[in-house]
C-alpha positions as CSV (number, residue, x, y, z in Angstrom):
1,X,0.0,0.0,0.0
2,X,1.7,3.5,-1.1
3,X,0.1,5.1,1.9
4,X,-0.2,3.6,5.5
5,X,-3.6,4.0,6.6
6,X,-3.1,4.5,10.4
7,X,0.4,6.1,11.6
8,X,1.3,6.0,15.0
9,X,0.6,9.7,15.7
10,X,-3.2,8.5,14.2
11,X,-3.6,5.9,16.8
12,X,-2.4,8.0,19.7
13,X,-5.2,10.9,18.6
14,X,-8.3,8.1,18.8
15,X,-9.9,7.6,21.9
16,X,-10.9,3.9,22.5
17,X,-14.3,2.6,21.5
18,X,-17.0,4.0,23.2
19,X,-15.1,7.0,25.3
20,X,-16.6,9.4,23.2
21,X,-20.3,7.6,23.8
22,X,-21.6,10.7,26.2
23,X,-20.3,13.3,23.7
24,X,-22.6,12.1,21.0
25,X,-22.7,13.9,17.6
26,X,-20.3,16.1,19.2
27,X,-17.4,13.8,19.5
28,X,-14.8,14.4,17.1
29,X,-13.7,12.6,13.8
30,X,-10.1,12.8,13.6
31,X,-9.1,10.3,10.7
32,X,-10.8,10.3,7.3
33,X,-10.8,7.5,4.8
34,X,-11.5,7.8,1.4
35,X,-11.7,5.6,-1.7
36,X,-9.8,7.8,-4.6
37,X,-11.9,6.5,-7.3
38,X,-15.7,5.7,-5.9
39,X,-18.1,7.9,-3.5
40,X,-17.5,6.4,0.1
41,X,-15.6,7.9,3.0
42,X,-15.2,7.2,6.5
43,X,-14.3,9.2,9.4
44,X,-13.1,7.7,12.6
45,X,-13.8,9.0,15.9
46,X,-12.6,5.8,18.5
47,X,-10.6,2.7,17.6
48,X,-10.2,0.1,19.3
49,X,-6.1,-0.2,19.2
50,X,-6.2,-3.3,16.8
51,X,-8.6,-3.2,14.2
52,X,-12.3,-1.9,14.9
53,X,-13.0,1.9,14.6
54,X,-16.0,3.7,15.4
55,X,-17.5,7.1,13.2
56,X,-19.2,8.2,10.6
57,X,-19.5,6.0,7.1
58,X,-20.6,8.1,4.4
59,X,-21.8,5.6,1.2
60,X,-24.8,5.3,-0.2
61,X,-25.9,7.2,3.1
62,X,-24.4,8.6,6.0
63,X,-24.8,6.2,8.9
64,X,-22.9,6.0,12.8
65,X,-21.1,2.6,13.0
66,X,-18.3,0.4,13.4
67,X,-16.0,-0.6,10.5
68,X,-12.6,-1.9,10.0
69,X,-9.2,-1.5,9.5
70,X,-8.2,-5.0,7.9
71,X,-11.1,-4.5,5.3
72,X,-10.8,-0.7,4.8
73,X,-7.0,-2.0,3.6
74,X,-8.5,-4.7,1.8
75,X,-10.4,-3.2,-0.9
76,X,-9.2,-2.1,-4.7
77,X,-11.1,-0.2,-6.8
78,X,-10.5,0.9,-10.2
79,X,-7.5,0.7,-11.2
80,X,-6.3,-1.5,-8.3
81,X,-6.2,1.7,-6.2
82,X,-6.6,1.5,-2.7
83,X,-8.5,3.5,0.3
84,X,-6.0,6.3,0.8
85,X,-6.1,8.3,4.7
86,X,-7.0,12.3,3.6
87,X,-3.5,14.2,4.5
88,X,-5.5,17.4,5.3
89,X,-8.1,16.5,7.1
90,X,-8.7,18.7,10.3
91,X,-10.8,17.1,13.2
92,X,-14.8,17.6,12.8
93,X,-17.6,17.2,15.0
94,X,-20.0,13.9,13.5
95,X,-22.3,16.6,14.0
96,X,-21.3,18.9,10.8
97,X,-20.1,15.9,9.3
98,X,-23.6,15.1,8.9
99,X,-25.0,18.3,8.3
């Protein structure tokens, strides 16, 4: 994969699953997914240190859920590319990220 999909710094800025439970649509995303070459994205608000991360899946709607890390490295689109981390994202409340 040309670009690692969770760095170190990444993992240190989640909070583990469910610590951001009482914050609700006002917890923070602070990793987004993307796939280069189809419409989904996914922004992560808690992981669980391994594999599992909670946020924000945007596809063919926008919907609060678990997905992972394994599969999110897993999949090729066209052109064999792969889901790529966006490089600029700044942290966002789930909040405006539905809006």
């Amino acid at each position: 994969d040309a670009m690692m999909l969770l760095t170190k710094e990444n993992r240190r800025s989640l909070p583990p699953i469910y610590a951001n439970e009482a914050k609700g649509l006002d917890a923070l995303a602070v990793v987004k997914f993307f796939n280069p070459t189809g419409g989904w994205t996914w922004y992560a608000t808690e992981f669980d240190g391994d594999d599992t991360f909670f946020g924000l899946v945007d596809g063919f709607e926008k919907e609060l859920g678990y997905f992972s890390l394994a599969e999110l490295a897993s999949v090729r689109g066209r052109f064999g590319l792969g889901i790529e981390r966006d490089l600029y994202f700044e942290p966002t409340t789930l909040r405006e990220l539905m809006a």
